[in-house]
C-alpha positions, 0 to 999 in steps of 0.5 A: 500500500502506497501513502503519499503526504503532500505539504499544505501550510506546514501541515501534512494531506495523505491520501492513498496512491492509486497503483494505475495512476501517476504519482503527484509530483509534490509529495513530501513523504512516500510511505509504502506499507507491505508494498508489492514490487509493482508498488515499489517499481511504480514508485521507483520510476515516478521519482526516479528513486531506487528503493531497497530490498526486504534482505537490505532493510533487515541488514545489521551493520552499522555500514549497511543501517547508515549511509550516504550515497547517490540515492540519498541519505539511507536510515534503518530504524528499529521501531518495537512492535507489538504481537498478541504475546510479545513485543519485538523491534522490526526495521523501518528503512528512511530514504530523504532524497530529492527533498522527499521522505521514503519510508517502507514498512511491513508492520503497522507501527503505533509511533507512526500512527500516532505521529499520522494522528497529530500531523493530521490535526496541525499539532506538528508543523513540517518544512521539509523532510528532516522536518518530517523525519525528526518529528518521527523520531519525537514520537518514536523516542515519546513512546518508547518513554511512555513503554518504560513508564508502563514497564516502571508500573507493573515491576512495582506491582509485581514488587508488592506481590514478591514482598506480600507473602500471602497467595503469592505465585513464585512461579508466575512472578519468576515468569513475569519478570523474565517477560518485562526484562525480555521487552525492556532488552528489545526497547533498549536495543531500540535506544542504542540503535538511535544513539548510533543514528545520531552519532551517524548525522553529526559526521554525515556532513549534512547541514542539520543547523535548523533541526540541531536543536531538536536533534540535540534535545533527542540524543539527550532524551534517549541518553536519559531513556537508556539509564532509566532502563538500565534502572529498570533491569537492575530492579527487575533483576534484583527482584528476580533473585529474590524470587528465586530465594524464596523459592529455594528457601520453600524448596528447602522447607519442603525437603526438611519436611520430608528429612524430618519425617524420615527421621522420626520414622526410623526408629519405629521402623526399628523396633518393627523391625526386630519384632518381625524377625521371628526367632524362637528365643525372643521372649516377647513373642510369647507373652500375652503384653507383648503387641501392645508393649511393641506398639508403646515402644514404638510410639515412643521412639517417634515421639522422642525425635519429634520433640528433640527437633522442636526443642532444637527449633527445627521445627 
């Protein structure tokens, strides 16, 4: 599907491009979502621009990610997306060439819905498409901001139920934490991927002097995220150990159970065990007390480690 955004007062017109029609000459932004190689050969030849290939944009690289070549500037950017169990970072590749912006995409991003959203309602106002792109990146560094802070949130409610001690899942909690630290990994990697975008346009040699301002509030911004998710990691994790104390401990409990109550059985077993023998010189065998006086004997020989224990306080 191919978007195209015209400029209008400063504030962005979309419309969705027809694949059989011709291409507006005076589209700022051409953002192709899924797009067919008919769509991406169609834009190709409207704005003489070459478009890369799904195994370019998922390149790692710094080399591959940042560069300046005859096509223009070329960004890939990680935006974390979200699937019904779990968040993961997709690749967006940015192409500003020609005073355009070129964005392919194959998720449906919630920072570009977003960035759509108040573009549409004139709270964003563009220039031109550094403009455009840096507004991008705004929305994208403020929800990843507000993810942190939701992150913050449910490691403090799982911190209540660690510490409450009352129908706690030790399990569950070992499990959510493993999760939250899975998500802030993936909106970390996020952060350090920017952090190299912004060392890359300070010695790209482009003249950033109008949007210096905002390049320079956003490299402070995510310097800020990163600690604030190093913080996040570090009481998760110490939350985690703790987790995996007190399972160990409930752990311990359950085998000092099982230790003690060996131990109290053994000497009973003992005394069965003799009396089970069955030899013919054993007096007992004959005399008429002699079940009940094996039955006292032992009672008392599982009485007296049980109260051995409890005067110890193993118990």
């Amino acid at each position: 599907m191919i978007t195209l955004y015209r400029l209008h007062e400063k504030s962005l017109i979309g419309a969705q491009a027809s694949s059989c029609g011709p291409l507006p000459s005076d589209a700022l932004w051409i953002d192709l979502l899924n797009p067919t190689p008919e769509e991406k050969l169609l834009v190709s030849k409207a704005y003489n621009q070459l478009l890369p290939s799904a195994e370019d944009v998922q390149e790692i690289e710094a080399s591959s990610r940042f560069f300046v070549d005859e096509q223009g500037l070329h960004i890939r950017s990680y935006f974390l997306f979200q699937t019904p169990d779990h968040f993961e970072n997709v690749t967006m590749a940015f192409i500003l060439n020609q005073g355009r912006l070129f964005t392919i995409r194959h998720e449906k991003l919630e920072s570009i819905h977003v960035f759509k959203q108040r573009a549409a309602t004139g709270a964003i106002r563009i220039k031109d498409n550094f403009d455009l792109l840096f507004s991008l990146f705004e929305i994208k560094v403020d929800r990843l901001a507000d993810r942190l802070e939701l992150l913050q949130s449910e490691i403090d409610n799982i911190s209540q139920d660690v510490y409450d001690g009352d129908n706690r899942n030790l399990e569950q909690i070992v499990l959510r934490l493993g999760s939250l630290q899975d998500t802030n990994d993936k909106i970390r990697l996020g952060m350090l991927d920017m952090q190299r975008l912004f060392s890359f346009f300070k010695r790209s040699g482009y003249d950033l002097k109008k949007n210096l301002p905002i390049l320079q509030s956003l490299i402070e911004d995510i310097d800020s995220l990163v600690q604030y998710s190093t913080f996040l990691f570090d009481k998760s994790d110490s939350l985690l150990n703790v987790t995996i104390g007190l399972i160990s401990s409930e752990q311990n409990k359950i085998i000092r159970i099982f230790s003690i109550i060996s131990v109290v059985f053994m000497p009973p077993t003992l005394v069965a065990s003799l009396y089970g023998m069955n030899f013919d010189a054993m007096p007992e065998l004959h005399w008429p007390h002699g079940y009940l006086f094996a039955l006292l004997l032992m009672l008392v020989s599982a009485i007296m480690p049980y109260l051995l224990f409890r005067h110890k306080g193993w118990l």
